[in-house]
PDB file of N, H, CA, C and O in Angstrom:
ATOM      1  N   UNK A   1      11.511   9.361  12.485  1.00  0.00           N
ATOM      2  CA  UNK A   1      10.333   9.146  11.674  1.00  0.00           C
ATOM      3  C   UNK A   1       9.398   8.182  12.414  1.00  0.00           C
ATOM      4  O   UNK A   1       9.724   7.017  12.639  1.00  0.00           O
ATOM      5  N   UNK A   2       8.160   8.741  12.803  1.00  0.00           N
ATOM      6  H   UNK A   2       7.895   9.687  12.621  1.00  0.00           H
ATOM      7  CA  UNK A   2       7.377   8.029  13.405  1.00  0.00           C
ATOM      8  C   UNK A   2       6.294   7.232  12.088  1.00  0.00           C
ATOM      9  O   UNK A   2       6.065   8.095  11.241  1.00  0.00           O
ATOM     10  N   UNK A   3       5.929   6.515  11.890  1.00  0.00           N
ATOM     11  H   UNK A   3       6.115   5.814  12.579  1.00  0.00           H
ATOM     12  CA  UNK A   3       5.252   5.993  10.651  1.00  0.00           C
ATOM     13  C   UNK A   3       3.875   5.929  11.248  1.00  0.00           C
ATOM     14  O   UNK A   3       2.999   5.764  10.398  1.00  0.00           O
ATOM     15  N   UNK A   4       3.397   6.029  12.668  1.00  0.00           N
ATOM     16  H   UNK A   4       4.108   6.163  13.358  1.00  0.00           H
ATOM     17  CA  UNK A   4       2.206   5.561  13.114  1.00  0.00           C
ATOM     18  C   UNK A   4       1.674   7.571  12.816  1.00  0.00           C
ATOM     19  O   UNK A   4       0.550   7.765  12.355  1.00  0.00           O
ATOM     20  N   UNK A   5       2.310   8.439  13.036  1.00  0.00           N
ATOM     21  H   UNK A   5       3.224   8.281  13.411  1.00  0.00           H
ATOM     22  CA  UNK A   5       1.482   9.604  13.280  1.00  0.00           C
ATOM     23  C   UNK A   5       1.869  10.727  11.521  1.00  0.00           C
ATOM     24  O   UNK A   5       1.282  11.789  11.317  1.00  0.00           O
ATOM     25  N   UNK A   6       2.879  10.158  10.567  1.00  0.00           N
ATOM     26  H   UNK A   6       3.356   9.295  10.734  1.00  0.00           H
ATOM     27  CA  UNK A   6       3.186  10.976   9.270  1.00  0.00           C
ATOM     28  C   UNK A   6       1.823  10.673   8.469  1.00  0.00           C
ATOM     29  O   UNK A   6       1.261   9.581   8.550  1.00  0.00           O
ATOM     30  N   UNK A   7       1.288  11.861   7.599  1.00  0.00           N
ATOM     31  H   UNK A   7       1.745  12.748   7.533  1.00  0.00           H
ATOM     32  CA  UNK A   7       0.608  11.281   6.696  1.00  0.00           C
ATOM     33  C   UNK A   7       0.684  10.212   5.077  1.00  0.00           C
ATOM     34  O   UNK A   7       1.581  10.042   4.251  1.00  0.00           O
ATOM     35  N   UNK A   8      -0.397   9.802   5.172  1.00  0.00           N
ATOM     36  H   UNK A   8      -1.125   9.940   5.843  1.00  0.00           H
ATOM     37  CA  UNK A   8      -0.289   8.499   4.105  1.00  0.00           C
ATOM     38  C   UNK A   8       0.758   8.234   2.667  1.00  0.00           C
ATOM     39  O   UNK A   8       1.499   7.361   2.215  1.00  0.00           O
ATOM     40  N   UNK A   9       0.272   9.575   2.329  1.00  0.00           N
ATOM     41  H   UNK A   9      -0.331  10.284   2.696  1.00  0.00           H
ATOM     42  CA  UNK A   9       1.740   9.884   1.164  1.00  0.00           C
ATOM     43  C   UNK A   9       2.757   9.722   1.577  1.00  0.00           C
ATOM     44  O   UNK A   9       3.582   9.005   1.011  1.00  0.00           O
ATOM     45  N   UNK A  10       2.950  10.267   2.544  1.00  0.00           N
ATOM     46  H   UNK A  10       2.279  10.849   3.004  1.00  0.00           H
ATOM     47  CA  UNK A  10       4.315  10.082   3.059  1.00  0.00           C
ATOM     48  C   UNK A  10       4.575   8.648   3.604  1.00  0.00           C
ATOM     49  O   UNK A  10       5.611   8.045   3.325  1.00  0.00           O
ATOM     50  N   UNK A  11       3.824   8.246   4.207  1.00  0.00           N
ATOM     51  H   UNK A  11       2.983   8.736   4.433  1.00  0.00           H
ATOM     52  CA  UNK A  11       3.849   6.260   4.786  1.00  0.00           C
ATOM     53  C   UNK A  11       4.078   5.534   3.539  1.00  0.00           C
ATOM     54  O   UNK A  11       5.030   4.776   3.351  1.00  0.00           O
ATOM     55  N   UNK A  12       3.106   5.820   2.651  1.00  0.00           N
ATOM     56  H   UNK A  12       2.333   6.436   2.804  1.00  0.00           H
ATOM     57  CA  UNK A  12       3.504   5.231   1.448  1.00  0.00           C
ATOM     58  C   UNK A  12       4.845   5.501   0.366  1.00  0.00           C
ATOM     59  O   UNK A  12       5.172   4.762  -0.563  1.00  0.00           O
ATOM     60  N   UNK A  13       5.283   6.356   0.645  1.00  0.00           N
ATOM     61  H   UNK A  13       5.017   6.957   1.399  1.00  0.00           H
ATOM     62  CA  UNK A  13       6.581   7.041  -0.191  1.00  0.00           C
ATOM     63  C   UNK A  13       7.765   6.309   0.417  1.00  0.00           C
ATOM     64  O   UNK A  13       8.788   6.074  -0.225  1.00  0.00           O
ATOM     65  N   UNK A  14       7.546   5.892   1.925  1.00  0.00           N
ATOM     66  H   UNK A  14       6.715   6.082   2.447  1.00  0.00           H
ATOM     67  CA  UNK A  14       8.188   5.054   3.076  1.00  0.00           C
ATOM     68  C   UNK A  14       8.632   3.381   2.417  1.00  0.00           C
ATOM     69  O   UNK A  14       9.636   2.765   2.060  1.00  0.00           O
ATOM     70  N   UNK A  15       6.738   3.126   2.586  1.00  0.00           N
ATOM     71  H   UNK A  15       5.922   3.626   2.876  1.00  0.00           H
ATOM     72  CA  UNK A  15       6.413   2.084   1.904  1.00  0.00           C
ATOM     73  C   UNK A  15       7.175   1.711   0.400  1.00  0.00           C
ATOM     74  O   UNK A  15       7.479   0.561   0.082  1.00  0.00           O
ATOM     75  N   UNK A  16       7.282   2.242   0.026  1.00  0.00           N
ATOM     76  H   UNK A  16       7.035   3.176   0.284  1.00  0.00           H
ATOM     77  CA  UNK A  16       8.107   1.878  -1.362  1.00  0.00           C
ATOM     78  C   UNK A  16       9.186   1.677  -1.301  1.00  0.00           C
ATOM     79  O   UNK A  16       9.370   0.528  -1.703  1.00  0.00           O
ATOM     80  N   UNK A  17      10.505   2.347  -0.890  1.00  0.00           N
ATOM     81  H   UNK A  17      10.355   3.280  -0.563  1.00  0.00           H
ATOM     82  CA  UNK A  17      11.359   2.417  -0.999  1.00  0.00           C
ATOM     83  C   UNK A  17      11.774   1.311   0.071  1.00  0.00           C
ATOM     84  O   UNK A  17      12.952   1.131   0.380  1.00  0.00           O
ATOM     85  N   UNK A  18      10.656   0.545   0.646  1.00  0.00           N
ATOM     86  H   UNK A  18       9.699   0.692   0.395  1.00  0.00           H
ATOM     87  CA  UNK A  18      11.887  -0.470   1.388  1.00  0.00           C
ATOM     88  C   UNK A  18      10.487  -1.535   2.019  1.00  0.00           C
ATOM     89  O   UNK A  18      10.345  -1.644   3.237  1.00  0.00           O
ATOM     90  N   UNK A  19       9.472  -2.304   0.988  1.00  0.00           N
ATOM     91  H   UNK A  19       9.587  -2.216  -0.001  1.00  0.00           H
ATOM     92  CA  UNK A  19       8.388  -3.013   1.226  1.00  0.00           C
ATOM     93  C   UNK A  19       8.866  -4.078   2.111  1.00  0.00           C
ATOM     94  O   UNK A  19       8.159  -4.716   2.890  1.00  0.00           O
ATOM     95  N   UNK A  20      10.111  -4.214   1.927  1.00  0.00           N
ATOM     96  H   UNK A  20      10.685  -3.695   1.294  1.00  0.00           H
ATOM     97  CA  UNK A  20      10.168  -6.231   2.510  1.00  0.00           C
ATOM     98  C   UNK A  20      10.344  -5.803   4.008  1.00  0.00           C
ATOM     99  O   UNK A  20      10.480  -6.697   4.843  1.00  0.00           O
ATOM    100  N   UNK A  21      10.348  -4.611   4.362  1.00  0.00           N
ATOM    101  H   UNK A  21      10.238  -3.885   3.684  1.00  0.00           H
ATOM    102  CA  UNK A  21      10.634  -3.974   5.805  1.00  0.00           C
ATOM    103  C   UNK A  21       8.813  -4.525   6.271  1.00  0.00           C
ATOM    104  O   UNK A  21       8.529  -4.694   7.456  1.00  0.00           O
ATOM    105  N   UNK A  22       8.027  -4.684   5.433  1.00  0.00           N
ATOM    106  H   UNK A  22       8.257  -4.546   4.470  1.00  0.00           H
ATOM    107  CA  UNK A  22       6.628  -4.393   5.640  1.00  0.00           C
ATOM    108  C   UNK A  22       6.116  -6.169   5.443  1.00  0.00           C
ATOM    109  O   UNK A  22       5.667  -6.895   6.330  1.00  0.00           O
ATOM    110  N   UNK A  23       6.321  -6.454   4.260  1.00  0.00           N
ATOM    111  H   UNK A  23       6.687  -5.865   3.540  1.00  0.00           H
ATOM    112  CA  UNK A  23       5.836  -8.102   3.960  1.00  0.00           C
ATOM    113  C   UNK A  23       7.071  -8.694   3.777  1.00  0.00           C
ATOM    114  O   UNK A  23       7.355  -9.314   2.753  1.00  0.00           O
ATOM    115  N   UNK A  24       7.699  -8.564   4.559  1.00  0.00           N
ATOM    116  H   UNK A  24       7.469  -8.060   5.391  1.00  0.00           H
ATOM    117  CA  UNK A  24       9.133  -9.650   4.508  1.00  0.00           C
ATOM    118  C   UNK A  24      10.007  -9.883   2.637  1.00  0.00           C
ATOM    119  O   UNK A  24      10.530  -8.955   2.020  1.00  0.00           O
ATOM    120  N   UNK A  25       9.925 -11.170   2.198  1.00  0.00           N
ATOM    121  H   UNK A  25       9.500 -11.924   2.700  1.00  0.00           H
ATOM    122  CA  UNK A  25      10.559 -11.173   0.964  1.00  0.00           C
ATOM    123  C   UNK A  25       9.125 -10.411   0.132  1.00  0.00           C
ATOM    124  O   UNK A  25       7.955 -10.685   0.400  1.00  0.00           O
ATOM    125  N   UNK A  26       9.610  -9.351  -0.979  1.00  0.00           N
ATOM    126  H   UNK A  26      10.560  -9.127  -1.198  1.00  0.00           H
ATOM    127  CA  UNK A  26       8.474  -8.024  -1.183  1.00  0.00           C
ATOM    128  C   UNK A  26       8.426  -8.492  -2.892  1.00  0.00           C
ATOM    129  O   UNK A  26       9.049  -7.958  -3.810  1.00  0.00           O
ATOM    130  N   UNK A  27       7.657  -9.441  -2.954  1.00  0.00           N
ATOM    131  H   UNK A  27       7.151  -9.875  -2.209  1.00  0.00           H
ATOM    132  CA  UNK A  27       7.380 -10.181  -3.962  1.00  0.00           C
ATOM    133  C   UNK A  27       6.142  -9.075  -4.425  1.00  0.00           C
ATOM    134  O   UNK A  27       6.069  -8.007  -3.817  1.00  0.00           O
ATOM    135  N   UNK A  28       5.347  -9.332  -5.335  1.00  0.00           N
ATOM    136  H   UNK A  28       5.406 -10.199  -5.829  1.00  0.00           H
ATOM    137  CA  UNK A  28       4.257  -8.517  -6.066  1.00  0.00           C
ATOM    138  C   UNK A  28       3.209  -9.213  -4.938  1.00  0.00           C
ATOM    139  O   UNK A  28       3.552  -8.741  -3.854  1.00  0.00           O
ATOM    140  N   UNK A  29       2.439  -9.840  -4.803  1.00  0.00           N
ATOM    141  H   UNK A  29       2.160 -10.223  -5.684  1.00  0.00           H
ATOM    142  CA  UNK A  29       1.792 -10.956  -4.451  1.00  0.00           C
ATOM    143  C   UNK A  29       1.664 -10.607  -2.892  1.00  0.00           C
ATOM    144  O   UNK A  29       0.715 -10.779  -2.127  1.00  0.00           O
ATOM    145  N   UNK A  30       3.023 -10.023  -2.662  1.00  0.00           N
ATOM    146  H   UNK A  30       3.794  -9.883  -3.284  1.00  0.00           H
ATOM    147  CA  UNK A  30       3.102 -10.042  -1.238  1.00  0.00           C
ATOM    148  C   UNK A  30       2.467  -8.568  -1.273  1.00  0.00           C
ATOM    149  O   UNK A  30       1.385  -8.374  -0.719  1.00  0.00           O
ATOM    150  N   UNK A  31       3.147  -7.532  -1.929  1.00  0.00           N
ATOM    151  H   UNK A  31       4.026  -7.690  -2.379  1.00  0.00           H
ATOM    152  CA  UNK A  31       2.762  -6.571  -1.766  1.00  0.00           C
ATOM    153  C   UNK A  31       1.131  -5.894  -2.189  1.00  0.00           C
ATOM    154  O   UNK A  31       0.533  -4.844  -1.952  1.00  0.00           O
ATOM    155  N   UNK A  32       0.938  -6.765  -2.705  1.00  0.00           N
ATOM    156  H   UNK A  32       1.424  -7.618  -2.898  1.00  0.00           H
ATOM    157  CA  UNK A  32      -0.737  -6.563  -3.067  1.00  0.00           C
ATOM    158  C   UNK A  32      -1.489  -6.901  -2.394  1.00  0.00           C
ATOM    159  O   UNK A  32      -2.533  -6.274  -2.579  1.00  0.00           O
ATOM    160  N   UNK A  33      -1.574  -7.783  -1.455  1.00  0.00           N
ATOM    161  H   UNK A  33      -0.726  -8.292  -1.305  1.00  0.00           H
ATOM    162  CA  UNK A  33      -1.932  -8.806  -0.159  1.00  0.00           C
ATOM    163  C   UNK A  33      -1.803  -7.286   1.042  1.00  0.00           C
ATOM    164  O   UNK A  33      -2.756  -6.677   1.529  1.00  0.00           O
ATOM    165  N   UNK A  34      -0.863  -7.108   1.176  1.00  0.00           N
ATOM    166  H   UNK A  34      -0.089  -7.602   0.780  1.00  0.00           H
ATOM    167  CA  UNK A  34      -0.706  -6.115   2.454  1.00  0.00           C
ATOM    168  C   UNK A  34      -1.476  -4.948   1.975  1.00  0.00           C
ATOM    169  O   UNK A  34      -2.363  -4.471   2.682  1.00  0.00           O
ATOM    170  N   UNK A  35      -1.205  -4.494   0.890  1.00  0.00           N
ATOM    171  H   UNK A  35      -0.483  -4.881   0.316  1.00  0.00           H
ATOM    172  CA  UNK A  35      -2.002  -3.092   0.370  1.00  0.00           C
ATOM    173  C   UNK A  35      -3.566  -3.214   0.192  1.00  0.00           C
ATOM    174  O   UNK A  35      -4.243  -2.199   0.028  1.00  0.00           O
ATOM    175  N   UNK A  36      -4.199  -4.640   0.232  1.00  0.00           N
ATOM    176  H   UNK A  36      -3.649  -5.465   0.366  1.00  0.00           H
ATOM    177  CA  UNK A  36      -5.475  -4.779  -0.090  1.00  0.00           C
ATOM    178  C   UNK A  36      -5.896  -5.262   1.507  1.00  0.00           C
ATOM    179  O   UNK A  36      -7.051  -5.673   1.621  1.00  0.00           O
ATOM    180  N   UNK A  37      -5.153  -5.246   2.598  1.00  0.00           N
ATOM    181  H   UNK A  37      -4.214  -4.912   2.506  1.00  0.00           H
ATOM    182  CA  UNK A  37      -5.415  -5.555   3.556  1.00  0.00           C
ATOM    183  C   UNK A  37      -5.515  -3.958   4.400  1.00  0.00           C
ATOM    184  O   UNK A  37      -6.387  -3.592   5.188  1.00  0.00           O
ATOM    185  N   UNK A  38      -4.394  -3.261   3.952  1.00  0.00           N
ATOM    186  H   UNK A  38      -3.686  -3.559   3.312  1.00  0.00           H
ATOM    187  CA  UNK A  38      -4.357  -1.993   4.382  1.00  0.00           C
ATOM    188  C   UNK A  38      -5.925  -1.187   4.027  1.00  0.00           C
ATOM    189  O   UNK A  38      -6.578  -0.600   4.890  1.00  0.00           O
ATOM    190  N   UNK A  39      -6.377  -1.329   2.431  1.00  0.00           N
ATOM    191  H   UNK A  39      -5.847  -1.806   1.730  1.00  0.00           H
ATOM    192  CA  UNK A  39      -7.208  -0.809   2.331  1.00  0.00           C
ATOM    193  C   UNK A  39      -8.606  -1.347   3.152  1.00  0.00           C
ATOM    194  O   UNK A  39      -9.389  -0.612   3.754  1.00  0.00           O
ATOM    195  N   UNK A  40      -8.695  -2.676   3.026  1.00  0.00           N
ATOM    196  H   UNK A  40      -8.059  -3.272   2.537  1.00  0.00           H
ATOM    197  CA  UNK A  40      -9.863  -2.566   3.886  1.00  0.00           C
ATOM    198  C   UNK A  40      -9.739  -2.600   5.619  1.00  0.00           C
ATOM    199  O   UNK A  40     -10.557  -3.070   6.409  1.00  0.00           O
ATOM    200  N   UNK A  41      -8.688  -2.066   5.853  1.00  0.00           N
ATOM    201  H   UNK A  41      -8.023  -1.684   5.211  1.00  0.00           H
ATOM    202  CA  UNK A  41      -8.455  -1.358   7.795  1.00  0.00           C
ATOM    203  C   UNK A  41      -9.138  -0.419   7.191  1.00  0.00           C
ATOM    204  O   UNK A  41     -10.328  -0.234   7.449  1.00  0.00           O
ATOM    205  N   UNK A  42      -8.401   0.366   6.219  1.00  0.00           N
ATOM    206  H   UNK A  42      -7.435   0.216   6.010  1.00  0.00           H
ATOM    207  CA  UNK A  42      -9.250   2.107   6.494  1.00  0.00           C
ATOM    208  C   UNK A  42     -10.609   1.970   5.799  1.00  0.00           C
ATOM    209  O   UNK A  42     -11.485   2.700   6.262  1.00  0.00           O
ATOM    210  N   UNK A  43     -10.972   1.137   4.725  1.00  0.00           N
ATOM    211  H   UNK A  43     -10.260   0.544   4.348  1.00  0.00           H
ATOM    212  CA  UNK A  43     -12.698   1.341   4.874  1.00  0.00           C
ATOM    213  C   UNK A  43     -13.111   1.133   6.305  1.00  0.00           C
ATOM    214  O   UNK A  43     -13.880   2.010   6.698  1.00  0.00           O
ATOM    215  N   UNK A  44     -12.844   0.315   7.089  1.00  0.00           N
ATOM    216  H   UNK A  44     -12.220  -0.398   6.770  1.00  0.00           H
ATOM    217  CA  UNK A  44     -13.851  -0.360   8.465  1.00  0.00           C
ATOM    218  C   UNK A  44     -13.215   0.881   8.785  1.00  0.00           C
ATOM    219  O   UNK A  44     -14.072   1.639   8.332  1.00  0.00           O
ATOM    220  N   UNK A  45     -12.524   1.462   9.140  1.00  0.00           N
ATOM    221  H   UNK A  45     -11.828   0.846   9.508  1.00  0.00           H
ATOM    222  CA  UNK A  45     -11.903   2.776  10.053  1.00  0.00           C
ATOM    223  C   UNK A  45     -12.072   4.031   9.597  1.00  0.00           C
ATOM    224  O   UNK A  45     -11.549   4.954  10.221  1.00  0.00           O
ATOM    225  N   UNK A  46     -12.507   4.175   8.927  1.00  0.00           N
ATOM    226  H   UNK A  46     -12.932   3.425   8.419  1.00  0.00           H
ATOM    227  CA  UNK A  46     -13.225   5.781   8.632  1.00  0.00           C
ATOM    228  C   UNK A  46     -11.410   6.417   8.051  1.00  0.00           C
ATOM    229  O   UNK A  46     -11.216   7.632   7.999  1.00  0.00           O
ATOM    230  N   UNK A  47     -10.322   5.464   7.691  1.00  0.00           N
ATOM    231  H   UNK A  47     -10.479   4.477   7.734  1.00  0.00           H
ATOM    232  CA  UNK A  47      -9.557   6.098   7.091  1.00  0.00           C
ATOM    233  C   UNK A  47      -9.055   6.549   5.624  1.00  0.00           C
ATOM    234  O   UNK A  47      -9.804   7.514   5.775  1.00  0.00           O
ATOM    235  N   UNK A  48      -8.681   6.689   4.773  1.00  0.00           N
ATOM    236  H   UNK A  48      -8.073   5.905   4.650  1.00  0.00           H
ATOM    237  CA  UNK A  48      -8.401   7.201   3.358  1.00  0.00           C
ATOM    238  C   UNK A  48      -9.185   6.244   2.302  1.00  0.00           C
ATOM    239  O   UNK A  48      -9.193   5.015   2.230  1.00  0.00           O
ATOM    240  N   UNK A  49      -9.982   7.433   1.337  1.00  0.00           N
ATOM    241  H   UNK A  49      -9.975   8.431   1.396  1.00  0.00           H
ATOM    242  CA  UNK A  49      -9.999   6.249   0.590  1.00  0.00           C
ATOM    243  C   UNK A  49      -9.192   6.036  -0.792  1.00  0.00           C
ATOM    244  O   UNK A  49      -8.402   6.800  -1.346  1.00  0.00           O
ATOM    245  N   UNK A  50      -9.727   4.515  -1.240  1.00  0.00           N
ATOM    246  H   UNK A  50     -10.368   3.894  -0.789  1.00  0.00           H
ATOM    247  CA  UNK A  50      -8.043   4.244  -1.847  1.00  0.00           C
ATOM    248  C   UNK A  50      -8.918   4.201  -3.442  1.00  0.00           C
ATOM    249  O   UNK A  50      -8.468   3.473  -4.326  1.00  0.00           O
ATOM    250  N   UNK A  51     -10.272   5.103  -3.710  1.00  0.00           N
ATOM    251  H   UNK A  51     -10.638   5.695  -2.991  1.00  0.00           H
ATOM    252  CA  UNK A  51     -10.215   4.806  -5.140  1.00  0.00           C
ATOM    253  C   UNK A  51      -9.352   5.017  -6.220  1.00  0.00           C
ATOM    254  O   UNK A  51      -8.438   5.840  -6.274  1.00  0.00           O
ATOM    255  N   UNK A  52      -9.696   4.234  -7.061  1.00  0.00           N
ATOM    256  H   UNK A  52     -10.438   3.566  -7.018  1.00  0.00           H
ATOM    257  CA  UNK A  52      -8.574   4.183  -8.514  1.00  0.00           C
ATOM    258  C   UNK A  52      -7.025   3.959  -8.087  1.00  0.00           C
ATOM    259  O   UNK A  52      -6.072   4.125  -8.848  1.00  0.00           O
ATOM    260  N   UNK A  53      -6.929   3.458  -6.422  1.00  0.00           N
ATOM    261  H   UNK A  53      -7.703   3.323  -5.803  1.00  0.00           H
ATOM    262  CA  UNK A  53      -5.790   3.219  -6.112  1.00  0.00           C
ATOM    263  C   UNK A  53      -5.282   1.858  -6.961  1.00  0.00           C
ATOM    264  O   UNK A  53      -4.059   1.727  -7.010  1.00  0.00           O
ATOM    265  N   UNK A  54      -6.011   0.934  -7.569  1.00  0.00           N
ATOM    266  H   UNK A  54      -7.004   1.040  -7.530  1.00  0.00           H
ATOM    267  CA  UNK A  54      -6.141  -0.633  -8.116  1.00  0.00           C
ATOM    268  C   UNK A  54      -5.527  -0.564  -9.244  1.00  0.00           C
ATOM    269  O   UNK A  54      -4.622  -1.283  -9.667  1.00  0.00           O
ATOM    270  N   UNK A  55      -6.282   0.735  -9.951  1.00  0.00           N
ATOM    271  H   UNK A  55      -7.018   1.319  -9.608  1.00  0.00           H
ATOM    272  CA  UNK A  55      -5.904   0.933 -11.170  1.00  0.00           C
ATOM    273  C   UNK A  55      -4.811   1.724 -11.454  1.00  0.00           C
ATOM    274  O   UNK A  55      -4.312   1.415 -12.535  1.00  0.00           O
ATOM    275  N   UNK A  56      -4.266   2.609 -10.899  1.00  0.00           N
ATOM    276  H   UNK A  56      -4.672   2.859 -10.020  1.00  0.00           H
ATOM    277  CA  UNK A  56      -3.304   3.066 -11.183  1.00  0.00           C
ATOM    278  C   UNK A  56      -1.982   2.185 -10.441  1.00  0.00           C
ATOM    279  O   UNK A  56      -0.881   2.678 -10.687  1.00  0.00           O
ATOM    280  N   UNK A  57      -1.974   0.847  -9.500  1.00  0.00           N
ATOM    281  H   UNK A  57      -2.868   0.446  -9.300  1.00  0.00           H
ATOM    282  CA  UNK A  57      -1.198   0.070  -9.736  1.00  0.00           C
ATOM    283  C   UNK A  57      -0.870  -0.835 -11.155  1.00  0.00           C
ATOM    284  O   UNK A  57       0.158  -0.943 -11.822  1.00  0.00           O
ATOM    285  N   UNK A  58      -1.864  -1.270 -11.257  1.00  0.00           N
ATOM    286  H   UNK A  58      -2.699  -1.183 -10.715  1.00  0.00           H
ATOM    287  CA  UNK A  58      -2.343  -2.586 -12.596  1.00  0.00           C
ATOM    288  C   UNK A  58      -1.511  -1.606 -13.589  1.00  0.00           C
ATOM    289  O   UNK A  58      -0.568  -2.178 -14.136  1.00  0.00           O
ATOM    290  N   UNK A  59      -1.685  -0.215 -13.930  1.00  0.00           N
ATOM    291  H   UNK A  59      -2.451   0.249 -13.486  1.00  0.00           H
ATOM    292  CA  UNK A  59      -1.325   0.562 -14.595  1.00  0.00           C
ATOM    293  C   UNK A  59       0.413   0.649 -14.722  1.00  0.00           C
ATOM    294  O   UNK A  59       0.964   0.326 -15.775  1.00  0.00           O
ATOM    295  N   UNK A  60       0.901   0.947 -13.970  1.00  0.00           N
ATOM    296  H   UNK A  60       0.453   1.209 -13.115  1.00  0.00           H
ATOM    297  CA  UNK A  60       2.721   1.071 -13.378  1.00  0.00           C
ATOM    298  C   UNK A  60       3.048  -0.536 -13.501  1.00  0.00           C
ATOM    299  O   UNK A  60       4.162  -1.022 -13.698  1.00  0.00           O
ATOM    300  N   UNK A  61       2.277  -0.973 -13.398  1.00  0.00           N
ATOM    301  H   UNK A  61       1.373  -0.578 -13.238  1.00  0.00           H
ATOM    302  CA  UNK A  61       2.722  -2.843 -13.282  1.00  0.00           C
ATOM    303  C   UNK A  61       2.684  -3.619 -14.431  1.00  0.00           C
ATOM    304  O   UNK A  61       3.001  -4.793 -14.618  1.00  0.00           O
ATOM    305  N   UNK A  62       2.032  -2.360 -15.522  1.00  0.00           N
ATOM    306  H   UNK A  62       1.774  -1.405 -15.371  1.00  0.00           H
ATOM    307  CA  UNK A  62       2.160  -3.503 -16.787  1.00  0.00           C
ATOM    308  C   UNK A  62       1.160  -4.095 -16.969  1.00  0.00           C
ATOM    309  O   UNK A  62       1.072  -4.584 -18.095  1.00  0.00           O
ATOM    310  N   UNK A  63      -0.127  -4.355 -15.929  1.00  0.00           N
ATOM    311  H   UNK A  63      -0.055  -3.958 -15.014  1.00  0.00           H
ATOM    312  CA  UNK A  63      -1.235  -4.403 -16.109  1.00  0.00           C
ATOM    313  C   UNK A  63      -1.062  -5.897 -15.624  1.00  0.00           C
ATOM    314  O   UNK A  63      -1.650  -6.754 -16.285  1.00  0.00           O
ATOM    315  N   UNK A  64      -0.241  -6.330 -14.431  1.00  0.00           N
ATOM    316  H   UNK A  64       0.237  -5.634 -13.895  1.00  0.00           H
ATOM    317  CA  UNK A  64      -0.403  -7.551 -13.544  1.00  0.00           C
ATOM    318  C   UNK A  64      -1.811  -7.267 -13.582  1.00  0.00           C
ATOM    319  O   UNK A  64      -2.487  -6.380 -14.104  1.00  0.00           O
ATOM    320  N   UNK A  65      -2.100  -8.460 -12.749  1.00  0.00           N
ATOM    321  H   UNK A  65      -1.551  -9.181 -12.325  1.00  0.00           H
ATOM    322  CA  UNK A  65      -3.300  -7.914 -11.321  1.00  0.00           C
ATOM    323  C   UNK A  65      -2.594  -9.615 -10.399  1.00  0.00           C
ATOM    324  O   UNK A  65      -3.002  -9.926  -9.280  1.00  0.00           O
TER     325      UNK A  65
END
C-alpha cells in the first residue's frame, strides 16, 4: 500500500483505522489539527475539496468542534 499514489477515500479509510500512525497520541484535537492542515495543502494545491467535510465530522462527533 502506497498512501502517497491511492485515492483519498481510500487514504482516509487508512486514516481512520490507525490516526496515531499520523498525529502520534490520536486525541480529537490532534486529529482535527492534521485534517484542517490537510485541508488547507489541497486548497493551495489544486487538490480535493473538503466541503461539508466540518460538518459531517461535528455531526459523527456529537457535535464537538
Amino acid at each position: 500500500m502506497n498512501v502517497y499514489e491511492m485515492p483519498e477515500r481510500e487514504f482516509f479509510e487508512q486514516f481512520a483505522k490507525r490516526p496515531g500512525m499520523w498525529v502520534g497520541l490520536p486525541t480529537w484535537d490532534r486529529v482535527i489539527g492534521w485534517l484542517q492542515g490537510y485541508e488547507a495543502h489541497a486548497a493551495r494545491h489544486g487538490g480535493p475539496d473538503f466541503d461539508g467535510f466540518r460538518e459531517w465530522l461535528l455531526e459523527r462527533s456529537g457535535g464537538r468542534d
